[in-house]
KOLNUTI-733775 format. One record per atom (N, C-alpha, C): residue in three letters; x, y negated, z negated. Coordinates in steps of 0.2 Angstrom, whole numbers, plus 5000, padded with zeros to 4 digits. Layout:
residues N
ALAXYZ...
END
This chain:
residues 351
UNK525650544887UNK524950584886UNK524450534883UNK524750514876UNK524250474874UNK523950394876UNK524450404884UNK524350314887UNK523850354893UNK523950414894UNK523350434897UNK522850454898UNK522650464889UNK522250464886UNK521750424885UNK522050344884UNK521950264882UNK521450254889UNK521950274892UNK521650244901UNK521150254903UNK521050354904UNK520450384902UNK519850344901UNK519950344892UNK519350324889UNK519150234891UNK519850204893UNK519350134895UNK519150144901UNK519450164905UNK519050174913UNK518150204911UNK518250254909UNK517350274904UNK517150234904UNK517350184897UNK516950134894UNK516750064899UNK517150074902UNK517050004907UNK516450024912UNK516750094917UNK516050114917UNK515550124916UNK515550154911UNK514750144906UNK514550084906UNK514850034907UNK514849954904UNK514349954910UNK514749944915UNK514449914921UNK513849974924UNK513850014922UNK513250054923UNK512550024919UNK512850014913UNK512050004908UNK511749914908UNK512349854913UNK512149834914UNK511749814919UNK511849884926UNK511549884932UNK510849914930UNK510949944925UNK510249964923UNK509849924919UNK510249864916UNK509849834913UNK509349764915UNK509749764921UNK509549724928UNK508949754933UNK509149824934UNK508649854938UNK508649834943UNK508849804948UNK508849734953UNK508549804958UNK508249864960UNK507949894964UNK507349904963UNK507249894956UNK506549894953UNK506549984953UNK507050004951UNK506950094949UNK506450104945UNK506650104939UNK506350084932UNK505850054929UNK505649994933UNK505349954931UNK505549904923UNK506049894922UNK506549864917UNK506749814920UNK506549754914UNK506549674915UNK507149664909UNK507349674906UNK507549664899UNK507849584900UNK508049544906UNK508349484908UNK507849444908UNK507349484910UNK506549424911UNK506549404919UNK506749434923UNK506949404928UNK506249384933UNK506249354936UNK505749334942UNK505749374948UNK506149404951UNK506049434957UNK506849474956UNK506649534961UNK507149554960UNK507449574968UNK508049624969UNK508249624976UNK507749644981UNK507549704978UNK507149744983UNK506649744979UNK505749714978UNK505349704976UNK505049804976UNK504649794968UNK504249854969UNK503849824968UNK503249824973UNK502349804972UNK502149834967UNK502149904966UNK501849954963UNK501949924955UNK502749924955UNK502849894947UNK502549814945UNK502849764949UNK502449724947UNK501949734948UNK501549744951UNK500849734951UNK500649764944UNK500749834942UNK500549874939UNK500849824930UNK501349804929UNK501449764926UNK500949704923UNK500849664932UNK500349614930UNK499649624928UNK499549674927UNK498949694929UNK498949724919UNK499549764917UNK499549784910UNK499749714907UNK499649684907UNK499849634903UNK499449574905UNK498949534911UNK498849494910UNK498049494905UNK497849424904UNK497449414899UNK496949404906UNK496749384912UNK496349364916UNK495949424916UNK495249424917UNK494749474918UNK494749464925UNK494849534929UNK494649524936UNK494049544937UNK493549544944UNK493049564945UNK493249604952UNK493749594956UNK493649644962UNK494249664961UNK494449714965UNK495049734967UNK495249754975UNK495649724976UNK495849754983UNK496349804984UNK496449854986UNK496649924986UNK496749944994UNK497449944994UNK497849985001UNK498649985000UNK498649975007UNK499449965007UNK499749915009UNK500249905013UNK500849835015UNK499949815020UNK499749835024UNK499249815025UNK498749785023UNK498549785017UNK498149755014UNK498449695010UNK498949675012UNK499249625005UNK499049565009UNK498949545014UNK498749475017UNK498249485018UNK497749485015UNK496949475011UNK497049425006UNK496749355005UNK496649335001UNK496149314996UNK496349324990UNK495849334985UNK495349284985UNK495549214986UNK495249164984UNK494949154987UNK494949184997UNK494449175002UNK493749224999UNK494049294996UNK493349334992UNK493049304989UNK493449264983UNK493149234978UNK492649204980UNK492649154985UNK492149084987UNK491649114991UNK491849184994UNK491249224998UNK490849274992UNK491049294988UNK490849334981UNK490549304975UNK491249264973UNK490949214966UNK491449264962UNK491649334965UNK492149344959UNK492749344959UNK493049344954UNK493849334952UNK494249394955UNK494549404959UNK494849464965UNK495749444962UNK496049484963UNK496649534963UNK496949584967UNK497349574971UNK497649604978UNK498049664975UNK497949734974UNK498449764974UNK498549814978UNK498849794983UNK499149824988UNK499749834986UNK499949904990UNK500849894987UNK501049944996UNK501349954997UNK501949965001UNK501650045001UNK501550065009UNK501750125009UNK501250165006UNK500750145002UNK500250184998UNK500050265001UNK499850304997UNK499450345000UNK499150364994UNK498650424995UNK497850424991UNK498250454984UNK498750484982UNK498850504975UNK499150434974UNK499450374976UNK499550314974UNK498650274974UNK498250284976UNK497750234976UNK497350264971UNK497250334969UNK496850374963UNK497150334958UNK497950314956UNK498250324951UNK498150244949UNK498350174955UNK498150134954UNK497450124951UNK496850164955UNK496050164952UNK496150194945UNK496550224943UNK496350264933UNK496550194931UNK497250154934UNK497350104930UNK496950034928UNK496650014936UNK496149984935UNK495749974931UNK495350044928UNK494650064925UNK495050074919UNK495650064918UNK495850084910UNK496150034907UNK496349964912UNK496449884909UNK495849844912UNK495249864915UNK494749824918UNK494349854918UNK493849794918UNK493149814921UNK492749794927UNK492949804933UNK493149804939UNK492249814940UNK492049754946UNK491249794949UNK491149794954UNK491749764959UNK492049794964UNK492749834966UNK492849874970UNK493449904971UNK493449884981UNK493949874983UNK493949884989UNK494349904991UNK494449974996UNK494950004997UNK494850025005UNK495649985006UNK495750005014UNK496250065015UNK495950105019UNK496250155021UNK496750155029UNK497250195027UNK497850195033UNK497650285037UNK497550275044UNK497650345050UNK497950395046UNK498650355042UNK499250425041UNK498950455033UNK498550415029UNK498250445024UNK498450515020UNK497950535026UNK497750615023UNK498450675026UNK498750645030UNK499450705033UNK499850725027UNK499650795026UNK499950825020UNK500750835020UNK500950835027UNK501750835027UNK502050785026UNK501950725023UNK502150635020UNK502150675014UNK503050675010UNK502950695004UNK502750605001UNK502650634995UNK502550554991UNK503250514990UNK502850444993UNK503450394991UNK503650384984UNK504350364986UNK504850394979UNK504750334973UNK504550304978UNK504850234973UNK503850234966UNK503350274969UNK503150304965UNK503150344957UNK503550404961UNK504050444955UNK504150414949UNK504450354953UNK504850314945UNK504450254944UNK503850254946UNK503650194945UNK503050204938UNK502850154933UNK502550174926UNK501750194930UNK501650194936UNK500950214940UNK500950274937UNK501650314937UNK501650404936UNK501250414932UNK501050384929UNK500850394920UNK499850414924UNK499950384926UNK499150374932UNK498950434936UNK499350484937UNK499450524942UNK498850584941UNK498650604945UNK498250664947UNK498750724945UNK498750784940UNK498950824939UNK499250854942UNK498750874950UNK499350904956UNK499750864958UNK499750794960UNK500250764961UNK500950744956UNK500850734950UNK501250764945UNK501750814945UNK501450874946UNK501850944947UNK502150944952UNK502250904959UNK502650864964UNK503250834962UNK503550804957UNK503850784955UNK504250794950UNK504950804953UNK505550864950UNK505750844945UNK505750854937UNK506050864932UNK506650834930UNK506750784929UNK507650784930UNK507850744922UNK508050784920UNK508550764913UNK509050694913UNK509050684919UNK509650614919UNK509150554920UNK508350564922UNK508050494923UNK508250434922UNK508650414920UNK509050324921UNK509550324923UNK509750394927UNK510650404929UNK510250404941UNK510550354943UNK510350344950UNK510850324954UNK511150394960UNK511850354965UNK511650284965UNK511050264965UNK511250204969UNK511350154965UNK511550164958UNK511850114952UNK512450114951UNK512650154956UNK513550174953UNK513850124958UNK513550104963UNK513750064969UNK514249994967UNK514649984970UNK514849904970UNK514249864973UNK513949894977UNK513449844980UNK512849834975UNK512449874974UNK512249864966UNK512449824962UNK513149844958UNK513449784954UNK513449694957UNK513449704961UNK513549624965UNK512749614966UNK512349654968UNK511449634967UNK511249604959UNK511449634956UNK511149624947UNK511549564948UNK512449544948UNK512649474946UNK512149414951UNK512049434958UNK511749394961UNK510949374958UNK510649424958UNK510049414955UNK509949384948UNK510549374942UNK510349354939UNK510849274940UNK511049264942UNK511249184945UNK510649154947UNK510249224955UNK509849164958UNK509249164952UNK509249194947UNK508349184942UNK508749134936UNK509249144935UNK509449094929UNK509649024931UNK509949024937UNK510348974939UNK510048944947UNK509848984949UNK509448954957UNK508848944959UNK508548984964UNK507748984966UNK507949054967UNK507549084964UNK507149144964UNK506749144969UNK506749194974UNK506249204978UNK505749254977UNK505249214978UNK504449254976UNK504049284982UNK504149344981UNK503849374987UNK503049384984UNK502549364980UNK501949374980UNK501749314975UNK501149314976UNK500649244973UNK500349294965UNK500149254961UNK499949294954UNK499349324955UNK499049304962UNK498349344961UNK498649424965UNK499049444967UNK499549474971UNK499649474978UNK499249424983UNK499249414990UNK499949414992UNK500249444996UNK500749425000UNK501049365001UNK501449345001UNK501949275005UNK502149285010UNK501749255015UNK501949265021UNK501449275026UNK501249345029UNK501049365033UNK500949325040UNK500949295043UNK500849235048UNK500849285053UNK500549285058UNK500649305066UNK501049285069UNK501449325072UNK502049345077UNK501949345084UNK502149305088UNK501949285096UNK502049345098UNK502549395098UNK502749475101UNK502749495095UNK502049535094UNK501949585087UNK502349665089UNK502849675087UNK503249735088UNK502849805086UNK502949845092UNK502549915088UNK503049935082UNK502749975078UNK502850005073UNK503050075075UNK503650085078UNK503850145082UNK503950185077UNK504250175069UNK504250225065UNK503750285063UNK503150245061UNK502550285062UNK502450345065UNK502750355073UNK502550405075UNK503250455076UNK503850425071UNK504350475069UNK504250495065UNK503650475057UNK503650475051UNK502950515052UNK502750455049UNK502050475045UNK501650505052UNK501450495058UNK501150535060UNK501350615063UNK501950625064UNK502250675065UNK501850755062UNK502050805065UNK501550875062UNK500950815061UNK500650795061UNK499950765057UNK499350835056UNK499450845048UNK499050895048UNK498550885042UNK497850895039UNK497650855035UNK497850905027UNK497650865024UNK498150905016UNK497350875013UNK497150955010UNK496650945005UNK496650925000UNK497550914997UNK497450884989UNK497450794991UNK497650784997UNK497350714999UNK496450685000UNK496350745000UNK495550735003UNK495350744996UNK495650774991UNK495250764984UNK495450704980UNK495950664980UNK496250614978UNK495550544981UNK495450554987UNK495050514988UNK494450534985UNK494050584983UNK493450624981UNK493450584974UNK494250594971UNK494150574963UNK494250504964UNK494150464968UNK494050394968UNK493450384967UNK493150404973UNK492450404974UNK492150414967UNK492250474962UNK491850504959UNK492050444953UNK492650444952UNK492750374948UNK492250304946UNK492250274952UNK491750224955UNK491150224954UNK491050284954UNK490250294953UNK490150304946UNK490550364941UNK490550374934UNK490550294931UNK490950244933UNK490950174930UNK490650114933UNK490150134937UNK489750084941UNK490050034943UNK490650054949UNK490850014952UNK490650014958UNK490549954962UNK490349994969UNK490949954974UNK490950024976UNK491650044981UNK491550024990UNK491849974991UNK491949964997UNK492549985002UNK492450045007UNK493050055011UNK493050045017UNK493550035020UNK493650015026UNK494250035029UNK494450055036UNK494850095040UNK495350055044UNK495949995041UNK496449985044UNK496449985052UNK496449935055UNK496649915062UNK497349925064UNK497549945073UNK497849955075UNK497849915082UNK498349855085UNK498249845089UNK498349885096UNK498249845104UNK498149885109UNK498649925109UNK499549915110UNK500049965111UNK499949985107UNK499949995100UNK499950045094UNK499250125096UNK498850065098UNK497950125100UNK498350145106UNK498450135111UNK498650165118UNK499350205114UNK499750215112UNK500450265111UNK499850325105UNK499450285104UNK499150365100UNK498750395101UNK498450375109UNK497750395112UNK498250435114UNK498850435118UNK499150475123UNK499550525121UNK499250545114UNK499550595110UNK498950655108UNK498950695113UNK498350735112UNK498050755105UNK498650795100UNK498750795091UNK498450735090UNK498450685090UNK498350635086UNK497850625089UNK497550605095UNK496950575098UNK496350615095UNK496550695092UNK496250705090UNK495850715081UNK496550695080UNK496550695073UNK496050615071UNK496350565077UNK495950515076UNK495150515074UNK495050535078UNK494150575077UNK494150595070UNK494550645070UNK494250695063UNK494250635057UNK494850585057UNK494850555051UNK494250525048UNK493950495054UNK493450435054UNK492950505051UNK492750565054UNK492150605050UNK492350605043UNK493050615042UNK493150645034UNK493150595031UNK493150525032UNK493150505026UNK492450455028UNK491950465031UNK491250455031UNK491150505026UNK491250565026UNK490950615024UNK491250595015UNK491450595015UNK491950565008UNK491650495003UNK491650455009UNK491450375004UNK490750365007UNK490650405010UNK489550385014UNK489650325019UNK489950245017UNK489950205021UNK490750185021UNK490950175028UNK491450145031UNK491450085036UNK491750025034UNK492049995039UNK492550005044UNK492449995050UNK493150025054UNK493249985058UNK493949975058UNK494149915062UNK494649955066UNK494749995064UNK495150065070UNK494850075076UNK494850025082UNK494650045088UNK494749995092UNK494650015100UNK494849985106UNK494649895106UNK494149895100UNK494049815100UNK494449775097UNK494949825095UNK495649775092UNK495949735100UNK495749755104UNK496249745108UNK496049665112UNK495449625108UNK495249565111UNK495649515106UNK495949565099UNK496449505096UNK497349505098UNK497449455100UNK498149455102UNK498649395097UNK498849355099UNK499149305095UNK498649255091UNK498649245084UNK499149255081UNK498649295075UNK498449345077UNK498049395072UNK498749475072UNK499249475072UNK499549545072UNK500349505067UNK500449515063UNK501249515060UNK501749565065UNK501149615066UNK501649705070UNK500949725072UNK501349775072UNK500749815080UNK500049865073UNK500449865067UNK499849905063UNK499649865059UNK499949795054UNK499949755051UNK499649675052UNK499049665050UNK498549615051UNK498849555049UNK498949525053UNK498949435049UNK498649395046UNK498649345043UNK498249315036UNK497749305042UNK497649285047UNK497149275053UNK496549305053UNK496949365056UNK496449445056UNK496349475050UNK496549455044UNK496449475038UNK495749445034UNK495849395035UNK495249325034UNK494749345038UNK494649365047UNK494049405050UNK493649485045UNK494149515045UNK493949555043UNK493649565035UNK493949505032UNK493649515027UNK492949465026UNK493049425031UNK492349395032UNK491749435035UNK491949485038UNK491549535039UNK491149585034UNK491649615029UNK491549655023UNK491149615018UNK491449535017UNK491149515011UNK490549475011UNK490549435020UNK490249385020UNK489749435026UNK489649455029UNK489349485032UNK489249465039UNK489749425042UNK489849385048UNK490249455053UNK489849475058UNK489949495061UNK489749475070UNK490149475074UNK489749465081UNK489449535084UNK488749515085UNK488349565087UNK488549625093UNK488349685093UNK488549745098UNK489549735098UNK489849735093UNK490549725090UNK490749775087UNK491349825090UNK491349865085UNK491949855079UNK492149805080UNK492749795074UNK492449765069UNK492449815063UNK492149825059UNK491449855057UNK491449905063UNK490749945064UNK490449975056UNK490249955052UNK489749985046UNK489550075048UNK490150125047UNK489750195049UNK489650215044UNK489050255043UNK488850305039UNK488550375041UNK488350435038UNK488250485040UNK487550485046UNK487250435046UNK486750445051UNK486950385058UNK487550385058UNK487750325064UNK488350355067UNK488550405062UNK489350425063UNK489650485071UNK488950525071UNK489050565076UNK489250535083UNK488250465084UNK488250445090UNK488850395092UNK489450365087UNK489650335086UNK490350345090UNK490550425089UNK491250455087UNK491050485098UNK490650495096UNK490450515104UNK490450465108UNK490350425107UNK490250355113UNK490850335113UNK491350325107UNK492050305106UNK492450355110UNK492450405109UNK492850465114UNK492550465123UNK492150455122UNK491850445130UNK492250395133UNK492250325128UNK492550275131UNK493350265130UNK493650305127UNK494350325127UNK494550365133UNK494150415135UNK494250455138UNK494350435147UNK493550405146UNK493450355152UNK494150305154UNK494450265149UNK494850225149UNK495450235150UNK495850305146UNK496450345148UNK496650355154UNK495750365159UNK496050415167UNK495850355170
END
């Protein structure tokens, strides 16, 4: 009895053991717990490091960039030489507006930001996208909108997660802490935070997810439409001025969503509510996507360093080709004739 007692309590301890090292690792980035010092981990959280970089660096920024996996292939240093100002990429994966609100508290409460730029995604406002998780547990929560807050279940175990009980887990943390102490660490983002990577893709693949996921039921959710509101209203209480603009989609990605009535129409209503929300929009959401082909697409909704450097020589530099509507400046007195002539020519174009 007492050799099965023994057994018991070292199989515990051993577990324990190898649990609190897998936490102490964090190789998923749950937590946001570095205790190793490590440089890069298995599965990168943007939200944490960035949010990290951002709580601890000494660098004053002056702009900010704000979206999602979308917006990470922006480069700061192309803004800076267009602007003069010191720019900071914090795009992170997957964003949605209770993630962009909470990112903006953080901003204005480690900076004194006099730009923000903030790109917006079609799936936005679909109130049926619960929040991504990897939010929850990120130190952003600290940032969060109240209502979005109260979304988020209670849970007395907070540092107990299946997916640290894993062998596979365990083998991530050894490996991760080999390749940071002993190998090459792989860096998935530059310190200003741009992306590594992003290159165009000869066959840019649809993003067939999307329309399993985030556009599915698409139905708009009001406590998303006020997340954006308290952006806005943010911006303005700290004389930032806010630049936003409407995420491109190339030609297969625009033709699978024109040919969904729901959505064809929701497409419309976006572009009014969120004129109606920020006053001026950029919008690169339209049939003019469809003159860029290789090498401006990574994927069918994701811009390449290419088409990301147009576009944002657009917004900063003010380089546009004339009667072009990729990156049409709409505001409430262009917005109507705009959505009408766009639907006409969709319409036209579908039959």
């Amino acid at each position: 009895m007492k050799y099965l007692l023994k057994l018991f309590t070292f199989i515990i301890v051993v577990a324990i053991s190898f649990y609190a090292f897998i936490l102490s690792v964090d190789p998923y980035d749950k937590y946001g717990l570095n205790l190793w010092k490590l440089k890069t981990k298995a599965v990168n959280s943007y939200r944490d490091n960035k949010f990290h970089q951002i709580d601890n660096t000494q660098i004053k920024y002056d702009l900010f960039i704000l979206g999602s996996s979308r917006v990470q292939a922006f480069d700061p240093e192309l803004i800076k030489i267009d602007t003069g100002l010191k720019t900071f990429n914090y795009g992170v994966n997957n964003s949605k507006p209770e993630d962009l609100l909470a990112i903006t508290k953080h901003i204005i409460a480690k900076q004194t930001p006099k730009i923000i730029f903030l790109q917006l995604d079609f799936y936005n406002l679909n109130k049926h996208i619960p929040m991504d998780g990897r939010l929850k547990v990120s130190p952003l929560r600290e940032y969060l909108d109240d209502t979005a807050k109260n979304t988020i279940d209670t849970n007395l175990f907070y540092y107990f997660t299946n997916s640290y009980t894993t062998l596979t887990s365990l083998k991530d943390s050894v490996k991760l802490l080999y390749k940071n102490k002993l190998g090459n660490p792989e860096i998935t983002h530059k310190n200003n935070g741009m992306k590594i990577g992003g290159e165009g893709q000869e066959k840019s693949n649809l993003a067939e997810a999307y329309f399993k996921n985030e556009y599915k039921t698409y139905e708009f959710g009001e406590d998303r439409i006020n997340y954006f509101k308290q952006i806005k209203q943010l911006c303005n209480e700290n004389n930032i001025e806010l630049k936003v603009s409407i995420s491109p989609m190339n030609e297969e990605h625009l033709i699978r969503l024109f040919s969904d009535s729901n959505l064809n129409e929701k497409f419309f209503l976006f572009k009014q509510k969120v004129v109606d929300i920020f006053e001026e929009v950029y919008d690169f959401n339209n049939p003019s996507t469809f003159q860029y082909k290789f090498p401006y697409w990574s994927d069918s909704v994701h811009p390449s360093i290419e088409l990301s450097k147009l576009m944002s020589s657009i917004i900063f530099d003010k380089k546009q080709k004339n009667g072009d509507d990729f990156g049409k400046l709409l505001n409430q007195s262009n917005i109507g004739e705009y959505l009408e002539d766009l639907k006409s020519k969709t319409n036209h174009w579908l039959h």
